[in-house]
Structure formats: structure tokens, C-alpha cells
C-alpha positions as CSV (number, residue, x, y, z in Angstrom):
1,X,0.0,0.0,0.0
2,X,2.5,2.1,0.8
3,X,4.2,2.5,-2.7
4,X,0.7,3.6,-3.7
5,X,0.3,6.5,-1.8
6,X,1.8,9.3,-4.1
7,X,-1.3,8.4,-6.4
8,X,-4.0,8.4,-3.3
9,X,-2.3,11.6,-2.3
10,X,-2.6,12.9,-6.0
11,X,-6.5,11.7,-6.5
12,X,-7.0,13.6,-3.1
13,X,-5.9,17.0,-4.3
14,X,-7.3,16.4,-7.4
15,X,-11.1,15.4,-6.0
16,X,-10.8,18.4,-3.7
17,X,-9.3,21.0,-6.1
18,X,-12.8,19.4,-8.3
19,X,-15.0,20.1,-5.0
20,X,-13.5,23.7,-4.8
21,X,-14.4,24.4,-8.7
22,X,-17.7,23.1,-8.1
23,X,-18.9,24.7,-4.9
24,X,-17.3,27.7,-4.7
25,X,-15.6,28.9,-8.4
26,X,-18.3,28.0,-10.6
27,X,-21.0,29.1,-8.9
28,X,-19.0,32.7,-8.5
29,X,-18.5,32.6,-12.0
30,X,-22.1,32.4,-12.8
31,X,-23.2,34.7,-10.5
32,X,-21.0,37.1,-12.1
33,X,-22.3,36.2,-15.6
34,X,-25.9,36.6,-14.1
35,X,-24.7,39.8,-12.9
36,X,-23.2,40.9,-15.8
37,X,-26.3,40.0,-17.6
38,X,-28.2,42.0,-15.5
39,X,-26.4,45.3,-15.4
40,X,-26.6,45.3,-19.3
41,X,-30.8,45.0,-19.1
42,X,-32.9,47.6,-18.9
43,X,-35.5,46.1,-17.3
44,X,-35.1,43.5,-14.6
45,X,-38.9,42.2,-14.4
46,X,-39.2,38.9,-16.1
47,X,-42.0,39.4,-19.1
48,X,-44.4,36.8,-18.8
49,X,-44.4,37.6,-14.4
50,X,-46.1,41.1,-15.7
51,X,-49.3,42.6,-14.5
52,X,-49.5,45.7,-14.7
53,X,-48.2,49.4,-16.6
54,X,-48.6,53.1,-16.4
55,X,-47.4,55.3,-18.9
56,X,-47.6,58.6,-18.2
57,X,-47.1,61.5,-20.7
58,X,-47.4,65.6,-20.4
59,X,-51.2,65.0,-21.4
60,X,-52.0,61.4,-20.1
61,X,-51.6,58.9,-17.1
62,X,-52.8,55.7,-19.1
63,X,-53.3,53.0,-16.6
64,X,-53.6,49.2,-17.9
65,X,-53.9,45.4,-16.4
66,X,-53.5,42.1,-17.7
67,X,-56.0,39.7,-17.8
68,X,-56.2,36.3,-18.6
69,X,-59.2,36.4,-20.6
70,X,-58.2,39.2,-23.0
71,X,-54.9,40.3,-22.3
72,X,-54.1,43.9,-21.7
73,X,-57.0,46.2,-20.6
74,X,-57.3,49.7,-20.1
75,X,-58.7,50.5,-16.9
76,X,-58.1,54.5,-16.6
77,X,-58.8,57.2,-18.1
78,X,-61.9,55.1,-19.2
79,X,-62.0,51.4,-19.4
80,X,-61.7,49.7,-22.8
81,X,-59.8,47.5,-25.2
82,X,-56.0,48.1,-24.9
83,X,-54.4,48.1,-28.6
84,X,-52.3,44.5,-28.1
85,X,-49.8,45.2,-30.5
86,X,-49.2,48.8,-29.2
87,X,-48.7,47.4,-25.4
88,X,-46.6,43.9,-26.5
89,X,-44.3,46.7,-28.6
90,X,-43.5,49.1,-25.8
91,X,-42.7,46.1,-23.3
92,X,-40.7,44.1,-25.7
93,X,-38.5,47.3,-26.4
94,X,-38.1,47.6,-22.4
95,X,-37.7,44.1,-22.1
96,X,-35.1,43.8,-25.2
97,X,-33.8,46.9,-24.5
98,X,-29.9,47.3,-23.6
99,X,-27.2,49.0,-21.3
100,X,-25.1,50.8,-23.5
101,X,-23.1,52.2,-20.3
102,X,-24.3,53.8,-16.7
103,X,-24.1,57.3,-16.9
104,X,-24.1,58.6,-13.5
105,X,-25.1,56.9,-10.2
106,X,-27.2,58.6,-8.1
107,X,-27.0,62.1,-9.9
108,X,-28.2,65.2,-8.0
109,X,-29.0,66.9,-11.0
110,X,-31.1,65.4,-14.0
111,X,-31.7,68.2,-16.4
112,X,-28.6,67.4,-18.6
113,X,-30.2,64.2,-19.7
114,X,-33.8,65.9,-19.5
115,X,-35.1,63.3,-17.1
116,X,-35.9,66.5,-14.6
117,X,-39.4,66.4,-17.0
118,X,-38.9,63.2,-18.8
119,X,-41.2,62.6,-22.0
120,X,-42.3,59.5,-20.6
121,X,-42.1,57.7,-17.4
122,X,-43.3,53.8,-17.6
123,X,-44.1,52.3,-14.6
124,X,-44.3,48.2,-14.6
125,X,-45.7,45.7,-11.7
126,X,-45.0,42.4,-11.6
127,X,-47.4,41.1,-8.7
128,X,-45.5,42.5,-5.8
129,X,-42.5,43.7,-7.7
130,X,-42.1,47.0,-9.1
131,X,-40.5,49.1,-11.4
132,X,-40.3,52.9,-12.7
133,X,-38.6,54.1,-15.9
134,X,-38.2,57.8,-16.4
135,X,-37.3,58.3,-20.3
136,X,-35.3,61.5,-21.4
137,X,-33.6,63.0,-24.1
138,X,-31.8,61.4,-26.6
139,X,-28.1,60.4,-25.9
140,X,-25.3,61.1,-28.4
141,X,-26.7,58.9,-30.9
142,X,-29.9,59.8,-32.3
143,X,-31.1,55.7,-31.9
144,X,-30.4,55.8,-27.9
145,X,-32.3,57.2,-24.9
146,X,-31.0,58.3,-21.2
147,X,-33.5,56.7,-19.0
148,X,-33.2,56.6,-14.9
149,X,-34.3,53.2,-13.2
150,X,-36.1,54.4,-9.8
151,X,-35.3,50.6,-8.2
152,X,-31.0,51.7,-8.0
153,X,-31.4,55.5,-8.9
154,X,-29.1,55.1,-12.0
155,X,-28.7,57.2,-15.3
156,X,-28.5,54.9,-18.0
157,X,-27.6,55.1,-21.5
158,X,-30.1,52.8,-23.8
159,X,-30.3,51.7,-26.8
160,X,-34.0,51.8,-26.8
161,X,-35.7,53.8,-30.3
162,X,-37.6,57.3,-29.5
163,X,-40.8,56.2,-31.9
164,X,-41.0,53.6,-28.8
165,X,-42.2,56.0,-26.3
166,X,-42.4,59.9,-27.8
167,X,-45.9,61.2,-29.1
168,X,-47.9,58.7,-27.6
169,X,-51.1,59.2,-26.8
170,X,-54.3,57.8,-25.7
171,X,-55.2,57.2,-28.8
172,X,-52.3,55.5,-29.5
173,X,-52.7,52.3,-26.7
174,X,-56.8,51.6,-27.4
175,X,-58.1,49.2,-29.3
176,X,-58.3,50.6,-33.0
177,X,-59.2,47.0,-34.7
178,X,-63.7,47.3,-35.6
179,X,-64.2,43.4,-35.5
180,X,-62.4,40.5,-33.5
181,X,-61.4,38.7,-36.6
182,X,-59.4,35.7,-37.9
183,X,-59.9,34.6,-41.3
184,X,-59.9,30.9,-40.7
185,X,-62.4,31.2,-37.8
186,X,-65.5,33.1,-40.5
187,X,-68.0,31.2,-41.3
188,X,-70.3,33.5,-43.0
189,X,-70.5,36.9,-44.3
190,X,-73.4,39.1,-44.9
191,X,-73.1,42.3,-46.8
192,X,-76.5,44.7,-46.7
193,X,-76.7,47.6,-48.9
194,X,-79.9,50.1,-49.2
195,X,-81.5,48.3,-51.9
196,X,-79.6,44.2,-51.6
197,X,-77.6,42.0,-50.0
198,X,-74.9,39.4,-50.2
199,X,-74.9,36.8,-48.1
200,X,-71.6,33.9,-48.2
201,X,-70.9,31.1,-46.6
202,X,-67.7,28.5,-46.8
203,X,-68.4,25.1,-47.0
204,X,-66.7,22.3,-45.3
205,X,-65.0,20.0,-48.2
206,X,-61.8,18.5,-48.7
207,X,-58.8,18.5,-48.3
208,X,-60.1,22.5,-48.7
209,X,-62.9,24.6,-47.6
210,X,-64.5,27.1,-50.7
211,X,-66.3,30.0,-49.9
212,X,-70.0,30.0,-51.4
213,X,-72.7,32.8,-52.2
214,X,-75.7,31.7,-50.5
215,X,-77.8,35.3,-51.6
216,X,-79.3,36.3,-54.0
217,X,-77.8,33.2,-56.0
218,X,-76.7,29.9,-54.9
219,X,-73.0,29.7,-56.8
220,X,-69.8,29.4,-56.4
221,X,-68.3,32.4,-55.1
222,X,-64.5,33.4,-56.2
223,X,-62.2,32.8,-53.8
224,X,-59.2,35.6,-53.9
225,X,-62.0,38.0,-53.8
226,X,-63.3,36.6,-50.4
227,X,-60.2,36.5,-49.0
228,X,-59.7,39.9,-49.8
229,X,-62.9,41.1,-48.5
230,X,-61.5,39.3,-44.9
231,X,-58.5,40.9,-45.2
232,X,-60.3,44.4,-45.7
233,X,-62.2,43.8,-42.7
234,X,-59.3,42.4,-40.3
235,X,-57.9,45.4,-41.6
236,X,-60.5,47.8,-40.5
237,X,-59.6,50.3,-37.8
238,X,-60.4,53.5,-36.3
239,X,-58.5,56.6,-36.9
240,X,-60.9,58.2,-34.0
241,X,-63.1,57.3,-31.2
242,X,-66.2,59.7,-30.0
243,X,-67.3,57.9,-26.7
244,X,-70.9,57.8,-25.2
245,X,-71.9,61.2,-24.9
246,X,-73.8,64.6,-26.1
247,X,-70.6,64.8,-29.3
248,X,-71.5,61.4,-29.5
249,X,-75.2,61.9,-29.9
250,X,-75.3,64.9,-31.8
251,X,-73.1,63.1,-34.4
252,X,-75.7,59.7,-34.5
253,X,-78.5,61.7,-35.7
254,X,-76.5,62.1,-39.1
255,X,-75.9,59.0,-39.6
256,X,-79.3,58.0,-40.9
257,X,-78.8,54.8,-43.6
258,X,-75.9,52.8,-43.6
259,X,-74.0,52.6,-47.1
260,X,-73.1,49.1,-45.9
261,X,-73.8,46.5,-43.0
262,X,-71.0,44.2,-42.4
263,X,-72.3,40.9,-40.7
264,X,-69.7,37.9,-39.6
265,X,-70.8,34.7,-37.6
266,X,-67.9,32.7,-36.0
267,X,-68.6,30.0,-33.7
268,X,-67.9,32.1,-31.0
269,X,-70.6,34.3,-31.9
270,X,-71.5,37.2,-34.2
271,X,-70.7,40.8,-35.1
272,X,-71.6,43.6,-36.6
273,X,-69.9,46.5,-38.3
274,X,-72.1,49.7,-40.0
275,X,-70.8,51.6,-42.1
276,X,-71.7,55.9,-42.7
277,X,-70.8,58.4,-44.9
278,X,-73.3,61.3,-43.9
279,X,-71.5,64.0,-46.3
280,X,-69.9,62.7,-49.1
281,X,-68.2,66.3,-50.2
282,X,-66.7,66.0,-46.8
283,X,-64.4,63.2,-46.7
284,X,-65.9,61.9,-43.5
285,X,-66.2,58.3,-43.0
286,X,-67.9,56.6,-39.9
287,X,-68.7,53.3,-38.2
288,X,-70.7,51.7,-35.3
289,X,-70.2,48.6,-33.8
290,X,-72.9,48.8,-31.4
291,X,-76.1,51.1,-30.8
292,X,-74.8,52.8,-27.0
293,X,-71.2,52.1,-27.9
294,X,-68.6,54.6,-29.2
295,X,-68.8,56.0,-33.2
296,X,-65.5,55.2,-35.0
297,X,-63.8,57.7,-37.8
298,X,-62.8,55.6,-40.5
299,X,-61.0,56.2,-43.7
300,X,-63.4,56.7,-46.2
301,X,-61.7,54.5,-48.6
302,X,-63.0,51.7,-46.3
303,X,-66.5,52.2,-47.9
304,X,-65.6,51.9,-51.6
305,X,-63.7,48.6,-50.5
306,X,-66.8,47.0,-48.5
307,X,-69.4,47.8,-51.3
308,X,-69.2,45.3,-54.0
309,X,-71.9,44.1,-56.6
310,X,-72.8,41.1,-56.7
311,X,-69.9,40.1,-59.9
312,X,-67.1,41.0,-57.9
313,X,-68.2,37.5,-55.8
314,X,-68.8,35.8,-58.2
315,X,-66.5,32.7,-59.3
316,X,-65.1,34.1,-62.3
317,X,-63.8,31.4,-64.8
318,X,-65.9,31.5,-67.5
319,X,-66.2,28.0,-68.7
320,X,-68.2,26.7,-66.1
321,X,-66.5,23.4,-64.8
322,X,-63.8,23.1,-62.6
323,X,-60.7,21.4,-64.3
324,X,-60.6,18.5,-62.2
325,X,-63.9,17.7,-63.2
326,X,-63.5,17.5,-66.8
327,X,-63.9,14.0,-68.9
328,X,-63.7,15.6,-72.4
329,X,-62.8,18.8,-74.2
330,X,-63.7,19.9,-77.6
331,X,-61.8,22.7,-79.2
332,X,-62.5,25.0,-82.2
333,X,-60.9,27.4,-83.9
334,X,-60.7,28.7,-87.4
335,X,-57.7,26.3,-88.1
336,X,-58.1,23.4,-85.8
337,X,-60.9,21.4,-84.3
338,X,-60.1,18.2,-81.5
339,X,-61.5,16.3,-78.7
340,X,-59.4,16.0,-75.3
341,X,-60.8,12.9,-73.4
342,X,-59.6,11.9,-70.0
343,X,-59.1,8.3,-69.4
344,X,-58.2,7.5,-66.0
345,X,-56.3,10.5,-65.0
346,X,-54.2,10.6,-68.6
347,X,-55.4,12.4,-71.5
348,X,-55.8,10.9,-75.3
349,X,-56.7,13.0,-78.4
350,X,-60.1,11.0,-79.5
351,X,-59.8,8.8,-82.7
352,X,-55.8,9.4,-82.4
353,X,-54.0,6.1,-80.4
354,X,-50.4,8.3,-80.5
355,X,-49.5,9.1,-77.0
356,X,-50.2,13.0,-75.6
357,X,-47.8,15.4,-74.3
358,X,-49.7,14.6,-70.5
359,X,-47.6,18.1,-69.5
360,X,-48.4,20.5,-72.5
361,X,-51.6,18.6,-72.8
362,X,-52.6,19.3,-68.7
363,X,-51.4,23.0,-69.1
364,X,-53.6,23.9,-71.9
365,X,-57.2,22.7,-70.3
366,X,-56.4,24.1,-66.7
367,X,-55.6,27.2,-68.9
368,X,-59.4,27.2,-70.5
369,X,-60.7,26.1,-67.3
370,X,-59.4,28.4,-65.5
371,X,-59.4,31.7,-67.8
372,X,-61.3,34.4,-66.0
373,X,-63.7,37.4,-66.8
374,X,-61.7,40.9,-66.4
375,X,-64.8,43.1,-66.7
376,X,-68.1,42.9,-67.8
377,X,-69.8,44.2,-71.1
378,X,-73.4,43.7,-70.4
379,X,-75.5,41.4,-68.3
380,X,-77.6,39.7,-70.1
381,X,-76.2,38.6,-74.0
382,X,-78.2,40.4,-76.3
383,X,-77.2,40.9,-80.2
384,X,-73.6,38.9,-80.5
385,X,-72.2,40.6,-83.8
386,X,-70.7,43.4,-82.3
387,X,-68.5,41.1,-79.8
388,X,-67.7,38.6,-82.7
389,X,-69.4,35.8,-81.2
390,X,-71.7,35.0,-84.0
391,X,-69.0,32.9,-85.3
392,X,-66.0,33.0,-82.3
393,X,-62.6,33.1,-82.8
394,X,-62.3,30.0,-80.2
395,X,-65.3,27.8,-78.9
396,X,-64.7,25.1,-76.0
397,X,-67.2,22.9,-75.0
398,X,-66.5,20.6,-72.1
399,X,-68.5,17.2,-70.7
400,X,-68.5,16.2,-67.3
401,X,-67.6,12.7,-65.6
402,X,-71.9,12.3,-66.0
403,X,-71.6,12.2,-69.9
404,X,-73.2,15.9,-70.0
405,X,-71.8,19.4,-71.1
406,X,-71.1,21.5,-68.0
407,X,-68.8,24.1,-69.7
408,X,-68.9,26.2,-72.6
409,X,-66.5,29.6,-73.5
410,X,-66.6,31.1,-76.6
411,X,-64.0,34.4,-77.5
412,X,-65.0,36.4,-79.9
413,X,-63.1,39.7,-81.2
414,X,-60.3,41.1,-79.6
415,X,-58.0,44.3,-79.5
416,X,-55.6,45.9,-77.0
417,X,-54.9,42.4,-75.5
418,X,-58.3,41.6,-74.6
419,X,-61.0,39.9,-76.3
420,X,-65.0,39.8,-75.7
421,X,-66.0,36.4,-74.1
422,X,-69.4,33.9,-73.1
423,X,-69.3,31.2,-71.0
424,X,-71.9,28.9,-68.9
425,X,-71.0,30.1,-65.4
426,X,-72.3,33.6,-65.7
427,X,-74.6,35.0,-68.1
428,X,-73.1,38.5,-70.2
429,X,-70.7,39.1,-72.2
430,X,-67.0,39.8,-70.9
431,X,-63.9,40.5,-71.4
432,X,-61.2,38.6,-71.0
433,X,-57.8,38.3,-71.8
434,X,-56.7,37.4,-75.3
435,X,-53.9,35.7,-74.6
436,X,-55.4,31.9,-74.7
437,X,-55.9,32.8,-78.5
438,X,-52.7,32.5,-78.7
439,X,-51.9,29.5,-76.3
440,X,-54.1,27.0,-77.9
441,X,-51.8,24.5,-79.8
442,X,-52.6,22.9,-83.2
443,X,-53.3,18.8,-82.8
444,X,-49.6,17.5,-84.1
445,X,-48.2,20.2,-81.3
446,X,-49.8,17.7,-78.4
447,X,-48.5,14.7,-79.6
448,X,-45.0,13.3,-78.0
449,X,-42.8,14.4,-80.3
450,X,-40.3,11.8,-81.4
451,X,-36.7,13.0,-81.2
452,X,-35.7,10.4,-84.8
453,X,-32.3,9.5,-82.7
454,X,-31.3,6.4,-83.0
455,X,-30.1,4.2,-79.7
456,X,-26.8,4.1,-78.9
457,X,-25.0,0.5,-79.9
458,X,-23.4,-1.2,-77.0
């Protein structure tokens, strides 16, 4: 044993020299990280831990609390929506924000970093924790602020941005969005104008839903449009609030007839947006979300956006039949005339047994399916000879998986890149552009082409 106790001795300094690192250096070095970490944040109240804000300006002491129901709520001046977005910004800058370098410690005099009347001061809670952040002028770089932290009394240099906290305003932190609205979550839409309405609804297939008029026609209803038209209406907010009250009541007896009555039903429930523009010469646009609630100034653009005829709705593509749906495909023009027929998911030129182009031959039907009217000529189709169509330029005429027509397009005359059009999904005349008189092949063109090469010789 004894010849073994150099290497006892060694594992003993070794295993204690490992006990020192590990109880008493490591855990020094990370609470020096952790302070060094620290001293570089702005703010020391964990995020998710807050409850509570004040930010007071020159004009306002806005007061707000989180819930777990809605999230941030104003609770003084007046209680209302908070603007979510407006409140998640101003934290994440304090939050994110950064040390640049303490300033002064303690400082007996604060007007040379204009925190003796700072342009904000941000006060944060955090259940029984608390913070206050005085913000001042800008530092020597335009994109930095001084602010003092009350908690330690220190000047700080920041790198937080001025548009974070100057100019803000009541205004600014309430709820500016009309309707509680996610796209996905709309089931229908109702649209009422003085003399009709427009009623949608999306149906449930698969793998995709489709939105659907519903009123005054039972049709399919085109799909960009609607999404759009949800867009437009997430999108719809208030550029100014007039809250219960005589301004409030004195400006409801203008408003007499809505130009349009927005109606949305979600399975959580349903609401309602109206829509006002009392004096057109004046620019003024207005809307009302509810009877004794607050009027909203609105851009007036937001009226020309929400009041659509019926054709804007309307599923567009002329012929009539979706492309998946189609068996078989006649085509005529003034130099070719063909049948497309789809056996079995693979398409064959009738009376021909060559092999198709499956690629060219695919591109060209989705094209005819899925060519859409640019504006309309007239509602109904009256006389044809002006638009060509007595004898078109093109005339496709496709059968569905039942054996029976279901599509027809026929493009008659065309100039400046557009031509006049027919089809079976929407009675008029339209116009369309000209370019599938141009795309549609001749026969030999959809055939495989056979390259004459001959193999190789091993």
C-alpha cells in the first residue's frame, strides 16, 4: 500500500481541487455572468411575471392590467380594449432593451439628460414587484435614450428607439381594430346595402374549404375576392373614437342609412360593423359597432372597399367546370378542331391512339378552365355581332364525368390584349384576356414528339 500513496495523495488534491471548482468557483463565476447580464438589461422584471403598466405622458396617465381572458385592458382614463400590439411593442423594447453604459449613479442633478421632465415615465408591476422608468432626451446617438431606473437611482444610457415611447397618446394604446377577426375562424358573411344583400358562406369540403354565395344566388363564389374582402375587414380600424356622450349623440343623428352593414358569424358568436358616410363632399367616413357604444372615424376609402356588386363574388372562370372535373374537351378554332378525353387521369386525343404530351396537354385545359372574366360588357347577352361571337374566334365545349356538357367559353373579337367572351358560369358578355388565343396549340403540337435518334450501340 505504501508505494501507492503518491497516487492516493494525488486523487486527493485532485477530487478536492474538483470540489473547490464546483462549490465555490463555478458558482462565483455564474453569478457574475448573471450579474453581468443583468447590469446590461434595462429592465429586470421577467416578461411573462407582468401585470400591470402606467405610462404617463405631459397630457395622459394611461393605466392598464392584464387579464387572462383578454390580455391587456385599459382601466383609466376610461375602461376599454388596450391596442395589443401597441402594449406587446413598448414592453418588448423595455424588455429587449440594452445597457449601453451607466451614466451617473445617483446624480443630484437630472436636467442634462432631460429626465428632470422626462417625455415618458413607464411604470411596470410584476405582482408584488415593481418598477419605474423615467425616459429622457436622446443620448449622443440619435437611436439611444437616457432613462433613470427608480429601483437603483441610476442614469442609463439605452439603446431603446424614441418612436418607442415619444408622441404617444391615448389614442395610440386603445383598441383601434372594428371586428375581433381571424380569417380561418369566419364562417359566414353578410353584406346589406340600401337596396340588396350578399350573403356567403364556406363550406366544409376536402382536403379545402370554398367559400359559397348563398344570396341572391346559390354559386360558387371566387375565392381571392373573399379572401380579400376578410383581409379588408381584419384590416379595419379606427383613426378616431367619440365615446358615449352629447358629441356622441349629436353626431348619431346624421348618420341615418348605412352605405353598408358588415355581418360575420364565428362560432364564438356574431358581429356587426355599419358603415356611414353622412356627407360625401366631406371626406368623413364613420362606423358603429354597437347602438350605445362609441362612433369610429374611419377612412373613407373603407367604404368603396366593402361595397361590391354582386360580380365581384362571383367565381369568375368563364367555362363553367372546374378542371378536375372534366372527362372531355372539344376545341375549335378557325384552323383546328379536337376532342381532349380523359381516361383515368391521362389524357388521349379521341380517334388518335399516339401518346399526348400529359404536361403541355394538362397545361392547356387548366388554362381554358381556369381563364377568367376581367370586366363585364353587359348582363344579359343580347345581339352577339358586335362582340364577334356569331361565329367565335375559339369555342370550348367541355363534358363532365356524368356524360353531360357542363362548360362552354366562346372568345370572340379582340384588340388591345383583350378579347369579348361567353361562358356557362355567368350570363353576359366579358372581357377577357386574349392571350389563350394564342396559347391554344394545333393537334400535331400535343402529340410526343419523337426526337428520330437512333439508340446508342453497346
Amino acid at each position: 500500500m505504501m508505494r501507492y500513496w503518491p497516487t492516493v495523495l494525488m486523487a486527493l488534491v485532485l477530487a478536492g481541487l474538483g470540489l473547490y471548482l464546483y462549490a465555490i468557483e463555478l458558482p462565483q463565476q455564474k453569478s457574475h455572468e448573471q450579474q453581468e447580464t443583468a447590469d446590461k438589461k434595462v429592465l429586470l422584471l421577467d416578461q411573462q411575471t407582468l401585470t400591470g403598466l402606467t405610462v404617463k405622458t405631459d397630457r395622459h396617465e394611461l393605466v392598464f392590467a392584464r387579464t387572462p381572458e383578454k390580455g391587456w385592458m385599459m382601466t383609466a382614463p376610461l375602461k376599454t380594449d388596450a391596442d395589443q400590439r401597441e402594449l406587446q411593442n413598448l414592453i418588448r423594447a423595455l424588455v429587449t432593451g440594452a445597457v449601453t453604459r451607466i451614466v451617473e449613479d445617483r446624480p443630484a442633478n437630472l436636467t442634462p439628460y432631460g429626465l428632470d421632465d422626462p417625455i415618458t415615465t413607464v411604470t411596470i408591476t410584476a405582482g408584488t414587484e415593481r418598477e419605474t422608468l423615467s425616459i429622457g432626451d436622446s443620448g449622443p446617438l440619435s437611436s439611444t435614450l437616457y432613462v433613470l431606473r427608480e429601483s437603483d437611482r441610476k442614469v442609463l444610457l439605452t439603446n431603446l428607439a424614441p418612436k418607442d415611447f415619444v408622441n404617444k397618446t391615448l389614442m395610440t394604446f386603445r383598441r383601434k381594430d372594428l371586428l375581433h377577426l381571424s380569417q380561418g375562424d369566419v364562417e359566414q358573411i353578410r353584406l346589406t346595402y340600401p337596396t340588396t344583400e350578399i350573403a356567403l358562406y364556406q363550406t366544409q369540403e376536402k382536403p379545402k374549404s370554398k367559400w359559397r354565395l348563398r344570396y341572391p344566388i346559390e354559386a360558387e363564389a371566387d375565392q381571392t375576392e373573399v379572401r380579400t374582402l376578410l383581409f379588408r375587414l381584419e384590416d379595419l380600424k379606427a383613426l378616431g373614437i367619440v365615446d358615449p356622450g352629447p358629441e356622441r349623440d349629436a353626431l348619431a343623428n346624421t348618420l341615418t342609412v348605412p352605405k353598408v352593414k358588415v355581418a360575420i358569424h364565428t362560432a364564438e358568436g356574431d358581429q356587426t360593423v355599419k358603415l356611414y358616410q353622412p356627407d360625401q363632399a366631406s371626406g368623413e367616413a364613420f362606423a358603429e359597432t354597437n347602438p350605445s357604444g362609441p362612433l369610429y372615424r374611419i377612412n373613407p376609402t373603407a367604404i368603396k372597399d366593402l361595397t361590391k356588386e354582386l360580380f365581384s363574388f362571383q367565381d369568375k372562370r368563364l367555362l363553367g367546370i372546374d378542371y378536375t372535373d372534366i372527362a372531355m374537351l372539344s376545341v375549335k378554332t378557325a384552323t383546328e378542331h379536337y376532342v381532349l378525353i380523359n381516361q383515368q387521369k391521362e389524357w388521349v386525343m379521341e380517334d388518335r391512339p399516339e401518346p399526348l404530351d400529359q404536361q403541355a396537354t394538362d397545361l392547356f385545359v387548366s388554362r381554358v378552365a381556369n381563364v377568367p372574366a376581367e370586366e363585364r360588357v353587359i348582363k344579359q347577352a343580347g345581339p352577339l355581332a358586335p362582340y364577334g361571337l356569331v361565329a367565335p374566334a375559339a369555342e370550348f365545349i367541355a363534358t363532365g364525368r356524368d356524360g353531360k356538357i357542363a362548360g362552354k367559353l366562346s372568345i370572340g373579337s379582340h384588340a388591345n390584349g383583350l378579347a369579348y367572351a361567353m361562358g356557362q358560369r355567368i350570363p353576359g358578355i366579358f372581357q377577357i384576356r386574349a392571350d389563350l388565343l394564342t396559347q391554344v396549340p394545333a393537334k400535331s403540337d400535343l402529340f410526343v414528339q419523337k426526337t428520330g435518334k437512333t439508340p446508342a450501340t453497346p
